[in-house]
C-alpha positions as CSV (number, residue, x, y, z in Angstrom):
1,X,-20.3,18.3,-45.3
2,X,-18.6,21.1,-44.0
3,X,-17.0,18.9,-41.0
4,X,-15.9,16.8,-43.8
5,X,-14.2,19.7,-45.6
6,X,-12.2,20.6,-42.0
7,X,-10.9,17.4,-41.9
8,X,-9.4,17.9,-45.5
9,X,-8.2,21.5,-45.0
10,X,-7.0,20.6,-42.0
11,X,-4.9,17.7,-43.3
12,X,-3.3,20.5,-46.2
13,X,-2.7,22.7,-43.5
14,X,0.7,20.3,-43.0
15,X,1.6,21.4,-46.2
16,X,2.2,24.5,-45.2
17,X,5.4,24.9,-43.8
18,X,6.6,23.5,-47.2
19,X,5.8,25.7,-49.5
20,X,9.6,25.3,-51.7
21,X,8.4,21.6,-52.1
22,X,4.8,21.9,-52.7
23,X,5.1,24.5,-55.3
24,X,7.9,22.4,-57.3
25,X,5.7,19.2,-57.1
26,X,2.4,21.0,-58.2
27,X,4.2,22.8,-60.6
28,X,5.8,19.4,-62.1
29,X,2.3,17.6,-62.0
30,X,0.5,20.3,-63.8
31,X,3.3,21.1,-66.4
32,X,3.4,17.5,-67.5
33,X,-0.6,17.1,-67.4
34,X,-0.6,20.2,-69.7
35,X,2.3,19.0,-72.2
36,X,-0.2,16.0,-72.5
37,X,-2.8,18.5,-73.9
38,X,-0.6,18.9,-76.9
39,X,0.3,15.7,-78.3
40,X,-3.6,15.6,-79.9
41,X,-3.2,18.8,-81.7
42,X,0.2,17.3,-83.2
43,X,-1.2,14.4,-84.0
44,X,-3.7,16.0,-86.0
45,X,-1.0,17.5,-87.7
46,X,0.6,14.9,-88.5
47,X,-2.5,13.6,-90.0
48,X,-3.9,16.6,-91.9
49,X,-0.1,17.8,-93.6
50,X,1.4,14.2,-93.1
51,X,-0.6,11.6,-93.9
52,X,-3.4,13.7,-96.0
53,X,-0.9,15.5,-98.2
54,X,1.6,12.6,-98.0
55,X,4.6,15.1,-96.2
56,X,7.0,12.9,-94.4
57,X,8.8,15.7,-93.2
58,X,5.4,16.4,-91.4
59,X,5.3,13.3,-89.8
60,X,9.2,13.4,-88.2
61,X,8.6,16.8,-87.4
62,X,5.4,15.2,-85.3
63,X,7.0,12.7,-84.0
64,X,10.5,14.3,-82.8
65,X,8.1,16.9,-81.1
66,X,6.0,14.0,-79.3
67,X,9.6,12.5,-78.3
68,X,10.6,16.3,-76.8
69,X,7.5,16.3,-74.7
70,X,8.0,12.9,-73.6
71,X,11.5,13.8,-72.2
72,X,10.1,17.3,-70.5
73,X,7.1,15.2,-68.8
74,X,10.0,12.5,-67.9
75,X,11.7,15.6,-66.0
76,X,8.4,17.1,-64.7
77,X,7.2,13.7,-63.7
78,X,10.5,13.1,-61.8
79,X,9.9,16.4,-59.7
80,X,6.2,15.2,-59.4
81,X,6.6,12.1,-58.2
82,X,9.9,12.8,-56.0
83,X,8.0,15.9,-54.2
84,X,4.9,14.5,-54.2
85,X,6.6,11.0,-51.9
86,X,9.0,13.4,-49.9
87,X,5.5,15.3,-48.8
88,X,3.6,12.2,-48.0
89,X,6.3,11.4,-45.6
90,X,6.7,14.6,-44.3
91,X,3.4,15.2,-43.3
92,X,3.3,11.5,-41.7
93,X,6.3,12.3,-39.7
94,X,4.8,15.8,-38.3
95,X,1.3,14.1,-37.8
96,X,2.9,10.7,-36.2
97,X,4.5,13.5,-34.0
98,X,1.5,15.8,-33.2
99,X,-0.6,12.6,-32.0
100,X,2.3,11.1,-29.6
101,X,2.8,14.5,-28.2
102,X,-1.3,14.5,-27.4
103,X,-1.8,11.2,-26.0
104,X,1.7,11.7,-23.9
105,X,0.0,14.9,-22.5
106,X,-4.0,13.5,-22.1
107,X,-4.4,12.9,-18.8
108,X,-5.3,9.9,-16.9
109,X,-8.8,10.0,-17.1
110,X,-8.3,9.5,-20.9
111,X,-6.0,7.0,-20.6
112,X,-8.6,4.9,-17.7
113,X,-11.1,4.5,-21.0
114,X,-8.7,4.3,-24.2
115,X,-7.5,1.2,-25.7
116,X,-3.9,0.4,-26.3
117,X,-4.5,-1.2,-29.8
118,X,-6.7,1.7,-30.6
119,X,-4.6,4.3,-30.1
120,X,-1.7,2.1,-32.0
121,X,-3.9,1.4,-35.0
122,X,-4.8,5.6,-35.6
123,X,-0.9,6.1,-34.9
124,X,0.3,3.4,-37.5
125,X,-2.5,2.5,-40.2
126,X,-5.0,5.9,-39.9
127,X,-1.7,7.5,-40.5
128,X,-0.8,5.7,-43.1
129,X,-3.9,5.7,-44.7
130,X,-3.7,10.2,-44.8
131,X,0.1,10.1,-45.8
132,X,-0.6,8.2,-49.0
133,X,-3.4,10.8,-50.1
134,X,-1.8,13.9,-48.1
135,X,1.1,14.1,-51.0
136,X,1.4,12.2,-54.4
137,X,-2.4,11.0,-53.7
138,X,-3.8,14.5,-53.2
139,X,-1.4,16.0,-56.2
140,X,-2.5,13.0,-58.4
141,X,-6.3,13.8,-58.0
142,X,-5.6,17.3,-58.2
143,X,-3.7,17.0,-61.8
144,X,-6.5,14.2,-62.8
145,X,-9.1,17.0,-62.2
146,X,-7.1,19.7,-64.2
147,X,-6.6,17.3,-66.7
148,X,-10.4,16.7,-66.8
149,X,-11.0,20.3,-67.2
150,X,-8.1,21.0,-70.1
151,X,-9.5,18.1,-72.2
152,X,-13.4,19.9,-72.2
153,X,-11.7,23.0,-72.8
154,X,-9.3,21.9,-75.8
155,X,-12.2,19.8,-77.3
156,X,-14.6,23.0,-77.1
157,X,-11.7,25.3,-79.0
158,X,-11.5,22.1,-81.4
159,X,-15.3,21.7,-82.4
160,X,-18.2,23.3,-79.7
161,X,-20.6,21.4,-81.0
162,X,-19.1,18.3,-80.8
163,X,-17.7,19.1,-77.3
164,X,-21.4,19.4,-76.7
165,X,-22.7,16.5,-77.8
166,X,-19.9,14.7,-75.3
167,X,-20.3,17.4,-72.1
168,X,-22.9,15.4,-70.3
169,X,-21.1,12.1,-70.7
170,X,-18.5,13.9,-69.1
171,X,-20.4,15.8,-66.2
172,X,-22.1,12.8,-65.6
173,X,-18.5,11.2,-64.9
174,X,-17.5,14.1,-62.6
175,X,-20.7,13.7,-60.3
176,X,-20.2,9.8,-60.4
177,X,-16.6,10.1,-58.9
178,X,-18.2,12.8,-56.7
179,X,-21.1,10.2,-55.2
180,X,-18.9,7.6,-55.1
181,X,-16.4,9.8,-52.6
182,X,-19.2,10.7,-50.5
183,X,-20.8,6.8,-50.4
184,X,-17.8,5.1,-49.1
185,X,-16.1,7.7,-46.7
186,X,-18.1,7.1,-44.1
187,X,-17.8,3.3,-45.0
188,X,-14.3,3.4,-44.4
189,X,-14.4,5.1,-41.4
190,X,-16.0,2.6,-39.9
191,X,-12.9,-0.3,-41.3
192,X,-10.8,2.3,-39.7
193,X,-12.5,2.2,-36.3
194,X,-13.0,-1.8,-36.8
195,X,-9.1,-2.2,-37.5
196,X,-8.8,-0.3,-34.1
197,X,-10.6,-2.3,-32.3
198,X,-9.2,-5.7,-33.9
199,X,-5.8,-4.3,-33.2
200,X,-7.3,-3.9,-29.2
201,X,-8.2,-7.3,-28.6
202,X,-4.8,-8.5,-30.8
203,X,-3.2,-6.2,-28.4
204,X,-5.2,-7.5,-25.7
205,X,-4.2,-11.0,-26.2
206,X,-0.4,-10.7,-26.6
207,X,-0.5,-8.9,-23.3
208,X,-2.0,-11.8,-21.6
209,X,-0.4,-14.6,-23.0
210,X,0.7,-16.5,-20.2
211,X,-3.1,-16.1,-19.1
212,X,-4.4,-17.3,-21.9
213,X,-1.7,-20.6,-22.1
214,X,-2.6,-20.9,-18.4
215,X,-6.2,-21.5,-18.5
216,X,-5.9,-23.1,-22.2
217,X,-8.0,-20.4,-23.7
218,X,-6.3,-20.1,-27.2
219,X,-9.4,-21.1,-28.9
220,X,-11.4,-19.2,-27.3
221,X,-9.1,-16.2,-28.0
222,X,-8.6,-17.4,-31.3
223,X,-12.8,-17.5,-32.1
224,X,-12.6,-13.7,-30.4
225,X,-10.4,-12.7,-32.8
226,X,-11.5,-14.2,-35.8
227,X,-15.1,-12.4,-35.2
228,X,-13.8,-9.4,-34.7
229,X,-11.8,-10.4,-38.0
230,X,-14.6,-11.1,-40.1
231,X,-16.1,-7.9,-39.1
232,X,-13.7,-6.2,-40.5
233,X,-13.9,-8.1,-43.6
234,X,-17.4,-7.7,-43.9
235,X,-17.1,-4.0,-43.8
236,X,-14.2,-3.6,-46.5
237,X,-15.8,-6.4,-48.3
238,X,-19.4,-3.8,-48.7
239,X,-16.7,-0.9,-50.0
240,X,-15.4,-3.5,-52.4
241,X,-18.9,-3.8,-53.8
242,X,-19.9,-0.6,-54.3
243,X,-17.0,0.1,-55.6
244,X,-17.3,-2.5,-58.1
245,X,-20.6,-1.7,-59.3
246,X,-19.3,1.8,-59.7
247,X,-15.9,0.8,-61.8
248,X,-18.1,-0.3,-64.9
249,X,-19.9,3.2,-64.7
250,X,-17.0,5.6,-65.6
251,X,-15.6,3.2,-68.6
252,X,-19.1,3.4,-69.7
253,X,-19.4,7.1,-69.4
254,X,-16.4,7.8,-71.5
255,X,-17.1,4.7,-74.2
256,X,-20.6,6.3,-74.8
257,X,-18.5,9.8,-75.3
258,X,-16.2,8.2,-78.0
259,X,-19.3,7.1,-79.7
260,X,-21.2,10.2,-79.8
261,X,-17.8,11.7,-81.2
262,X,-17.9,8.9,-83.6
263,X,-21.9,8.7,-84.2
264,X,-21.9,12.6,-84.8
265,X,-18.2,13.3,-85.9
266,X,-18.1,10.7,-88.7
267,X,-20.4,11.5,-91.0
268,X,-19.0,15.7,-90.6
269,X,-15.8,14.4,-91.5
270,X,-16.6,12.3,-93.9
271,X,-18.1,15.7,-95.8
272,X,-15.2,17.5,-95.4
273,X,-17.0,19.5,-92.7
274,X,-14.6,18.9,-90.1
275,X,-11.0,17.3,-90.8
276,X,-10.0,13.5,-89.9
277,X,-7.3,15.0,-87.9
278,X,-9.9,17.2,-86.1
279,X,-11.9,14.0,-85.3
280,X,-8.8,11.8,-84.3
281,X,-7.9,14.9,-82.1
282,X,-11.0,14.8,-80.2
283,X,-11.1,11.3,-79.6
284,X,-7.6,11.7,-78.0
285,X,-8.5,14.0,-76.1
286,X,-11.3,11.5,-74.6
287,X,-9.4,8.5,-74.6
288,X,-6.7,10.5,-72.9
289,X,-9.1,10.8,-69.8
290,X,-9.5,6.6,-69.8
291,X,-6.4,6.1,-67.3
292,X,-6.9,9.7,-65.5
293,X,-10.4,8.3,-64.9
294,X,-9.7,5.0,-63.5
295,X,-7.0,6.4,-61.4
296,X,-9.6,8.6,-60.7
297,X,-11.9,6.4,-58.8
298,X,-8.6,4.9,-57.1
299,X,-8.0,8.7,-56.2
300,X,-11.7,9.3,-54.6
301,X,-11.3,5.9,-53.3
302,X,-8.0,7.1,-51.3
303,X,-9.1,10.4,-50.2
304,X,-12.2,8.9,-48.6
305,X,-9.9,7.1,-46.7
306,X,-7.9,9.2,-46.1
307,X,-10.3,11.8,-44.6
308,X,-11.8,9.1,-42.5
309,X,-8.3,8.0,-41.2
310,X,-7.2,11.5,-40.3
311,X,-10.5,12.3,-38.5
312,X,-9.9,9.2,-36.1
313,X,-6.3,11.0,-36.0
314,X,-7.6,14.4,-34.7
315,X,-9.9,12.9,-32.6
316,X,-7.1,12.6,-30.1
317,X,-5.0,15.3,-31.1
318,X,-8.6,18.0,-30.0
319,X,-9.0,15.7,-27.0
320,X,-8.9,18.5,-24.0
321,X,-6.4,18.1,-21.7
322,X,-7.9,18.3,-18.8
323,X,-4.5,18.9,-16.4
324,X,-2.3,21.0,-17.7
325,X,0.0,24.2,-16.6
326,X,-2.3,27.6,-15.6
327,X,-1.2,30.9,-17.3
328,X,0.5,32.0,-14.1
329,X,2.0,28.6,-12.3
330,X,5.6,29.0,-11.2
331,X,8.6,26.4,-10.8
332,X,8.2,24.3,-7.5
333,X,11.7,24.4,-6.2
334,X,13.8,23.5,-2.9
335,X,10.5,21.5,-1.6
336,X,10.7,20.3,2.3
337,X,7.8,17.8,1.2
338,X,4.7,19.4,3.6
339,X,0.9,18.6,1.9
340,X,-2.1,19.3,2.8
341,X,-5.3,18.0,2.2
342,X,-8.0,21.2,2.2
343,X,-11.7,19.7,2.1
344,X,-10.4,17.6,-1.1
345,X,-13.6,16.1,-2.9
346,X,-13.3,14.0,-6.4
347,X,-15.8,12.8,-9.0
348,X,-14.9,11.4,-12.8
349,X,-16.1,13.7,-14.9
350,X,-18.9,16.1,-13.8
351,X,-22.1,14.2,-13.0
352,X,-20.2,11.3,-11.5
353,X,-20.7,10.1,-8.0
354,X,-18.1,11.2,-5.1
355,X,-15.2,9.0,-5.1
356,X,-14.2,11.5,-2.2
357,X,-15.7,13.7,0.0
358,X,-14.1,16.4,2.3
359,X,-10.7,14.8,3.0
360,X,-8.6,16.6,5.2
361,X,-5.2,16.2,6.5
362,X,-1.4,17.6,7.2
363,X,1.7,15.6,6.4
364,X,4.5,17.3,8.0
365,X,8.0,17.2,6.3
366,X,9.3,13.6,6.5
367,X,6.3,11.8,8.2
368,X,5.1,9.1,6.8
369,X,1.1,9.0,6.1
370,X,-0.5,5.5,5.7
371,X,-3.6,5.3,4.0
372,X,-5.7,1.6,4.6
373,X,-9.2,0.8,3.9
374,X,-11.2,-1.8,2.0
375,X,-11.2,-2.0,-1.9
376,X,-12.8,1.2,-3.5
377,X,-12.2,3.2,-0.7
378,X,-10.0,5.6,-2.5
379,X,-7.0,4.9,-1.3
380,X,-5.2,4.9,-4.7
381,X,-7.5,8.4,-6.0
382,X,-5.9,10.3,-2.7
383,X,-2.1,9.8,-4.1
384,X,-3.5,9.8,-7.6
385,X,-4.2,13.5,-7.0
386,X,-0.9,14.7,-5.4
387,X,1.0,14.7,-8.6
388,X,-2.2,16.0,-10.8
389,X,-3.2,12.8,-12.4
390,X,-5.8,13.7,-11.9
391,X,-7.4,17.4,-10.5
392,X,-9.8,17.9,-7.5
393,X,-13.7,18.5,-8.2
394,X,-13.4,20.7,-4.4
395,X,-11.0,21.7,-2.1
396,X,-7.4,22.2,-3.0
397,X,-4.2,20.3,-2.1
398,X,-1.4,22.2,-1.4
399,X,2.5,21.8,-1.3
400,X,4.6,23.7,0.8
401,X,1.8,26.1,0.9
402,X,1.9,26.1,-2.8
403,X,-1.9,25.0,-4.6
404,X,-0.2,22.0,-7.0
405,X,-2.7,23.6,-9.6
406,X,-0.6,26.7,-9.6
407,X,2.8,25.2,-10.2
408,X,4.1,23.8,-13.1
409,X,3.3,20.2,-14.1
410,X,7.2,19.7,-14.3
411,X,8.8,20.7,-11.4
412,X,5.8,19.0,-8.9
413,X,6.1,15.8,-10.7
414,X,10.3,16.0,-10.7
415,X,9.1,16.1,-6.6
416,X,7.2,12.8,-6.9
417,X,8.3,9.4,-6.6
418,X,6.0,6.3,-6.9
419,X,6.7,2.7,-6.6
420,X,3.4,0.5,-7.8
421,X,2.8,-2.7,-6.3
422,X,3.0,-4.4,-10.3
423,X,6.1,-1.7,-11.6
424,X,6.8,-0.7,-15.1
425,X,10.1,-1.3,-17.0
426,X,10.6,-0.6,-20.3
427,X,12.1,-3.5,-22.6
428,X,15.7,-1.9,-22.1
429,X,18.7,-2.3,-19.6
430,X,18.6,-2.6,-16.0
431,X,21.1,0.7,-15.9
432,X,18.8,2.4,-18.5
433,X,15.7,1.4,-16.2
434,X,17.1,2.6,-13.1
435,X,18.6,5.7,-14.8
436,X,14.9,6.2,-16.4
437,X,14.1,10.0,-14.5
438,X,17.5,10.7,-13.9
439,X,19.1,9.9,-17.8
440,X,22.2,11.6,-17.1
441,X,23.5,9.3,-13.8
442,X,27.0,8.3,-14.0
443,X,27.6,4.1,-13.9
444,X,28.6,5.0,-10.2
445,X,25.3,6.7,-9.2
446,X,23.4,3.6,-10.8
447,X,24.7,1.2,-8.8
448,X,24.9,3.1,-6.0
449,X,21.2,3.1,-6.0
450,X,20.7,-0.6,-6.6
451,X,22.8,-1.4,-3.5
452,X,20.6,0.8,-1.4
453,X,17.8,-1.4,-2.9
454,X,19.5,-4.2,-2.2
455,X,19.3,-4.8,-5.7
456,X,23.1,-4.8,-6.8
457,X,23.8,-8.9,-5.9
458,X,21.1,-10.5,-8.4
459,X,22.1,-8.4,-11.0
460,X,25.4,-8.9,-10.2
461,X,24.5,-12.5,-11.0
462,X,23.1,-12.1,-14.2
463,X,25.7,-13.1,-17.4
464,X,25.4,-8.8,-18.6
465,X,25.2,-7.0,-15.0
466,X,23.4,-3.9,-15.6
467,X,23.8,-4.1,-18.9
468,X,20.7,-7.3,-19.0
469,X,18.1,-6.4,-21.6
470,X,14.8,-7.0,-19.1
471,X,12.5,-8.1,-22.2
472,X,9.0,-6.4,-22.5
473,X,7.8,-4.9,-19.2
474,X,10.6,-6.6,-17.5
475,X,9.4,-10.4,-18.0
476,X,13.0,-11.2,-17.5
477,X,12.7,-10.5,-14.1
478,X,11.0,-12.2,-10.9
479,X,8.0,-9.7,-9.1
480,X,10.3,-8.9,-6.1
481,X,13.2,-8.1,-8.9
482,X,11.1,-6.4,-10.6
483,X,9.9,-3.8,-7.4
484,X,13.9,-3.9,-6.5
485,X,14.6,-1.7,-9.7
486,X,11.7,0.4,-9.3
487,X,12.9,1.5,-5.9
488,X,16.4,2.0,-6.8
489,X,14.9,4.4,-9.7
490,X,13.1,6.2,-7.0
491,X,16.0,6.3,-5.0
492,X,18.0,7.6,-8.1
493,X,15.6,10.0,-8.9
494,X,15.6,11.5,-5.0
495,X,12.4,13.3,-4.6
496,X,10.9,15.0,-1.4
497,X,7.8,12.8,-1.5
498,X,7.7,9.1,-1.9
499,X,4.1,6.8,-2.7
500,X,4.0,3.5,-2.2
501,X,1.3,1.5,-3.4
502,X,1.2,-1.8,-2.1
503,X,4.5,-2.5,-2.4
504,X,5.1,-5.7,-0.9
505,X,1.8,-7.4,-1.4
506,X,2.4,-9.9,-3.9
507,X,6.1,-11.1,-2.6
508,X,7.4,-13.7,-0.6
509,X,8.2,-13.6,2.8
510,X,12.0,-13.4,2.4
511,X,11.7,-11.0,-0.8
512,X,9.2,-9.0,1.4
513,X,11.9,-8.4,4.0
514,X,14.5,-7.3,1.5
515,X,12.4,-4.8,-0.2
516,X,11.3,-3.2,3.2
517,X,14.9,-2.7,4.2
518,X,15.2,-1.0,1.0
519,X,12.0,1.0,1.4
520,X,13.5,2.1,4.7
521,X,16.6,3.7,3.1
522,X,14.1,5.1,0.3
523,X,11.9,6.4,2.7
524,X,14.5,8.9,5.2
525,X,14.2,12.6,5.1
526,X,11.2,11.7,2.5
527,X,7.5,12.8,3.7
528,X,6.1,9.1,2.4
529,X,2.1,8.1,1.9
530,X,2.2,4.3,1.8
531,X,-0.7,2.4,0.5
532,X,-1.2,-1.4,2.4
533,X,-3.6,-4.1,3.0
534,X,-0.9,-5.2,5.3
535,X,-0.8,-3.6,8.5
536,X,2.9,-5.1,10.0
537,X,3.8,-2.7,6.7
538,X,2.4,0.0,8.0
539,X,1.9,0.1,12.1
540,X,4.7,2.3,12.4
541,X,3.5,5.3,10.5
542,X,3.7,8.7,11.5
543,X,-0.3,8.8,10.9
544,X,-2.6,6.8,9.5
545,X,-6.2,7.1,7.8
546,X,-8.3,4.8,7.5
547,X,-10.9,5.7,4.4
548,X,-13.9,3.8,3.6
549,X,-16.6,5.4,1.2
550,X,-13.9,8.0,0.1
551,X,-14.0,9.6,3.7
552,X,-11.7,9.4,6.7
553,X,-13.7,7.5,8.9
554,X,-10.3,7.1,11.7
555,X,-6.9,8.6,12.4
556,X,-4.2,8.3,14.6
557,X,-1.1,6.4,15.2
558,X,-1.4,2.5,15.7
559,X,-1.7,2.3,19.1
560,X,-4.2,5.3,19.2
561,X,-6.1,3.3,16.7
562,X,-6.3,0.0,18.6
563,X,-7.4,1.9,21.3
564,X,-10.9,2.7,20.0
565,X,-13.7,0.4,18.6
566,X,-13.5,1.1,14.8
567,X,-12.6,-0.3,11.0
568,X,-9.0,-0.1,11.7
569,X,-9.5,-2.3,14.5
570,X,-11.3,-4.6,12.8
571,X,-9.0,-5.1,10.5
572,X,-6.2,-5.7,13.1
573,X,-8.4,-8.7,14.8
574,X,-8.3,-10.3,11.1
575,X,-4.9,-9.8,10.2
576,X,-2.7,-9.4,13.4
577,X,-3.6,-9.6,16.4
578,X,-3.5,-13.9,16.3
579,X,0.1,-13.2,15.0
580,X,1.2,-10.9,17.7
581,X,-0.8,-12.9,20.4
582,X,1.0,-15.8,19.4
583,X,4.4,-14.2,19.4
584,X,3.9,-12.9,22.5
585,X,3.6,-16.9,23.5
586,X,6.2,-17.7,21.8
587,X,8.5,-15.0,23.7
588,X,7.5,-15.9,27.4
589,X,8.1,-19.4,26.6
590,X,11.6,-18.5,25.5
591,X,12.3,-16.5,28.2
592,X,11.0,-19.4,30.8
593,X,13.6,-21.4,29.0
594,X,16.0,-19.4,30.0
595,X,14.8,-19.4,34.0
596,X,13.6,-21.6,36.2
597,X,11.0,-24.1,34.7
598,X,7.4,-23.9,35.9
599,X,6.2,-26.9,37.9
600,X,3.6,-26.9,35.6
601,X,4.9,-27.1,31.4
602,X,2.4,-25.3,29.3
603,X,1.3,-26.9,26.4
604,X,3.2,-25.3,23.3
605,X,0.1,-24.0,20.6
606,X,-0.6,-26.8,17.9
607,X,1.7,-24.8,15.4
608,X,5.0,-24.9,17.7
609,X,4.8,-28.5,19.0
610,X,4.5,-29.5,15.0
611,X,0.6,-31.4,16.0
C-alpha cells in the first residue's frame, strides 16, 4: 500500500514546479463544484416562497440566480478544464523527458537485456496512460470527492436525521469506489506490461521483415502476434468484467439513498414536519452525486491506470547506472592514444562467470593491436571496456596513465572512434550521418572525409549527393556503402583511438579492398585495436593477441606467431597458408616466364590451368 502511495506522490511531485497553474485549476474546479452546492437551497426557495405561496417574483429571482451561477461555473469551468489539460501535458512532456534522459544514460548491460518495444510502449502508452490522470483526471477526482463530502455536509445542515438515514448508502459508495481502485490496479499493470511486450515482438517483426518475407514466415509471425494479442485482450477483457459488475453497484447505492429520503422524508413532509422544498433539496443534493459518481468509477478506473503506467515508467528512470562520472574525474584532454591493460578481469553482474581473466597488455601511441580468437573468446568485451561500456570487475585500464574510471565519461568517449562490422545510420542524410559526432562540420569537411573513405564517387552518383535520405538504419544503402560512411564519420570525428570490429567480414572482395584503403588513411597517427576473423586483415599489426577463454593464450607479431606451435597458428593453416603457398607458385612460375624455361614444365595447380 504504501509503495502504491510513492508512486502517486511521486507522479504530483511534477506538479510542483507549477504551482501559478495548479492553484488556478484547483481553485476553478472547487469553486464551480461549490457553486453547485447552492442551486438545491434556491430551488427550495423557489418552492417554499414560489410555488407554495404562489410568488412569481420568487421564482425569477430563483431562476436569474441559477442562470448567474451557471455563467460563474462556465468561467471557473474554463480555468478548470484549460489548467487542468495544459498540466496533463506538461507533466507528460517533463516525464517523456526524464525517461529518455535515463535510458540514454543506462549502460550497456541494461540495454544487452531490454526490449526495444518495451521501452517504447512505457515511453508512449504508460505515459499516456499517467498524463490523462496526472492533470484534469486527478483534479476531476479530487473535485468529485469534495463534491461527495459538501453534499453529506449540506444534507446534515438541511435535516440530520434524514442525512442519517442516507449516510451508509453513501459510505458504502465511498468504500465501493475505494475496492474497486485497489482490484483492478494491479490488473492493469499487467495490460500495461502485456502492451509492452506485444509492442516487442511488433517491434521485433518490423525489424526483420526481409527475414520474415525470406523464409515465408508471415504466418507464423502473424499466429505470434495474434497470441500475444489475445493476451492482451484477455487481460483488459477481466478489468472490463469487474468493472461491469461494479457499475450497477454505485447506481444502486445512490437509488436506495433517494428512496430512504423518499420512504422516510415523505410522510415528515407530508405533516408539515419538514417542508417539500426541504425534501426536493435533499434529493438534489443526492441526485447531484449521480454523474460525480459515475465519473467517479471512470476516475478510480483511470488512476489505477495511471499508477500502474507510471510505476513501469519509474522502473527505468531508478534503474542504477552503473557507469557513470566519479565525484572527482577530470577532462581527458590532448591524448597521444597509450592504453594499458592492468590485470583486467570481467564478469556480468556479480555472481557471473569470468568473461576475462587477468588480461594484460601495452598499446603504445599509434600501434595497432589486433585481437583474434574463436567466438566467445572476448574479443568484442576487451574494446567494449575501453570506452566504459561497460566497467572492469578487476584490474584497471588506463589511458595515458589516466584510470578511464577517473575521467569524465565525455571527454574519453570524444577520444573513441568505433566502426562495427553491421554500422548504424540514422534515417537522415548522408552529410547529417557523416557529420553525426562532429554536428558543426562545414559541407567541405564532410566531403572531405568521404573521399578519404573513398566514399565521395557513389554518393556522388546518387540523384541528391549528400543530401540522399538513407531510409531507416540506412536500408538505402549496400553493406560496403553502408561501412564507407561509418568510416568517413570516424574519420570526421578524428579521435586518438580507432576499434574496428570486423570490419570487412561481410563484403565482397572488391568492396573489401576499398574499405581497407580507407581504413588505412583512418588508421595513421591513431593507436587502433582491430577485431578479425580474417587474418590477411590483420598480419600486419603492431601486436597481436590471440584470446581464447577470455585470456591471452599468444602474442607477438605475425611472424613471431607463426613461429611457435599455437591457436594462432592453427588458425593460419585453415585460412592462409594454402593461399600464400599457392601464391608463392603462382609468383615462381611468373618469374620462370620471364627466364629461361625449364626443360621440364611444371604442371600449373588444378585452379590456374582452369581443370
Amino acid at each position: 500500500m504504501t509503495e502504491r502511495l510513492d508512486v502517486y506522490w511521486r507522479m504530483l511531485g511534477y506538479l510542483r514546479p507549477y504551482g501559478k497553474q495548479v492553484t488556478l485549476g484547483y481553485l476553478g474546479g472547487f469553486f464551480a463544484m461549490s457553486l453547485n452546492l447552492f442551486v438545491p437551497q434556491i430551488i427550495k426557495d423557489a418552492i417554499d416562497n414560489g410555488l407554495m405561496n404562489r410568488q412569481a417574483s420568487a421564482l425569477f429571482y430563483a431562476g436569474g440566480l441559477i442562470l448567474g451561477i451557471a455563467v460563474i461555473r462556465g468561467v471557473a469551468g474554463f480555468a478548470q478544464r484549460y489548467y487542468g489539460e495544459w498540466m496533463s501535458h506538461r507533466v507528460a512532456f517533463d516525464l517523456r523527458n526524464d525517461f529518455y534522459k535515463s535510458v540514454q544514460r543506462l549502460p550497456f548491460a541494461f540495454h544487452d537485456k531490454a526490449q526495444t518495444g518495451d521501452l517504447m510502449s512505457r515511453a508512449t502508452s504508460d505515459i499516456t496512460e499517467s498524463e490523462r490522470f496526472i492533470g484534469i483526471g486527478l483534479e476531476s477526482l479530487i473535485s468529485t470527492l469534495v463534491l461527495l463530502f459538501g453534499v453529506i455536509i449540506a444534507m446534515l445542515l438541511e435535516s440530520v436525521d434524514l442525512a442519517l438515514y442516507t449516510l451508509p448508502s453513501l459510505v458504502l459508495l465511498v468504500i465501493a469506489t475505494v475496492r474497486f481502485g485497489g482490484t483492478v490496479r494491479p490488473m492493469f499493470k499487467k495490460i500495461q506490461e502485456q502492451m509492452g511486450q506485444l509492442s516487442s515482438t511488433m517491434q521485433e517483426s518490423m525489424t526483420g521483415i526481409r527475414l520474415v518475407k525470406s523464409f515465408a514466415r508471415e504466418p507464423h509471425e502473424l499466429k505470434k502476434f495474434d497470441e500475444q494479442n489475445e493476451l492482451w485482450f484477455e487481460r483488459r477483457f477481466s478489468v472490463i468484467k469487474v468493472w461491469a459488475s461494479n457499475w450497477p453497484l454505485f447506481s444502486i447505492l445512490l437509488g436506495s439513498a433517494i428512496f430512504i429520503l423518499l420512504w422516510f422524508g415523505g410522510p415528515r413532509a407530508l405533516a408539515g414536519e419538514i417542508t417539500v422544498g426541504s425534501l426536493f433539496a435533499l434529493i438534489s443534493y443526492v441526485l447531484m452525486l449521480n454523474g460525480p459518481v459515475q465519473r467517479l468509477g471512470f476516475l478510480v478506473n483511470l488512476a489505477a491506470t495511471a499508477g500502474s503506467s507510471a510505476e513501469r515508467v519509474f522502473e527505468i528512470i531508478d534503474t542504477p547506472i552503473e557507469v557513470e562520472d566519479s565525484a572527482n574525474a577530470v577532462e581527458l584532454d590532448a591524448v597521444k592514444g597509450e592504453v594499458t591493460f592492468e590485470k583486467v578481469g570481467f564478469r556480468y553482474g556479480e555472481r557471473g562467470a569470468l568473461i576475462l581473466d587477468d588480461i594484460n597488455f601495452r598499446a603504445a601511441p599509434g600501434q595497432t593491436i589486433a585481437l583474434i580468437g574463436p567466438t566467445g573468446s572476448g574479443k568484442s568485451t576487451v574494446t567494449n571496456l575501453i570506452p566504459r561500456f561497460y566497467d572492469p570487475s578487476q584490474g584497471r585500464i588506463c589511458i595515458d596513465g589516466h584510470d578511464i574510471r577517473h575521467v569524465t565519461l565525455d571527454s574519453l568517449r570524444r577520444q573513441i572512434g568505433i566502426v562495427l562490422q553491421d554500422p548504424f545510420l540514422f534515417g537522415l542524410t548522408i552529410a547529417e550521418n557523416i557529420a553525426y559526432g562532429h554536428p558543426d562540420a562545414t559541407p567541405e569537411q564532410i566531403m572531405d572525409a568521404a573521399k578519404a573513405a573513398r566514399a565521395h564517387k557513389f554518393i556522388l552518383d546518387f540523384p541528391n549527393g549528400y543530401e540522399t535520405a538513407v531510409g531507416e538504419r540506412g536500408v538505402t544503402l549496400s553493406g560496403g556503402q553502408k561501412q564507407r560512411v561509418a568510416i568517413a564519420r570516424a574519420l570526421l570525428y578524428d579521435p586518438r583511438i580507432l576499434i574496428l570490429d570486423d570490419s570487412t567480414s561481410s563484403v565482397d572482395t572488391e568492396t573489401e579492398h576499398l574499405i581497407q584503403e580507407a581504413l588505412k588513411v583512418l588508421m595513421q597517427g591513431r593507436t587502433t585495436f582491430i577485431i578479425a576473423q580474417r587474418l590477411l586483415t590483420l598480419k600486419n599489426a603492431d601486436q597481436i593477441l590471440v584470446l581464447d577463454g577470455g585470456c591471452i593464450v599468444q602474442r607477438g607479431s605475425h611472424d613471431e606467431l607463426l613461429a611457435v606451435d599455437g591457436l594462432y597458428r592453427t588458425i593460419y593453416d585453415l585460412q592462409l597458408k594454402d593461399q600464400e603457398e599457392f601464391a608463392d607458385t603462382v609468383s615462381r612460375l611468373d618469374d620462370s616466364q620471364d627466364g629461361d624455361p625449364p626443360s621440364q614444365p611444371e604442371r600449373r595447380p588444378a585452379a590456374v590451368t582452369g581443370r
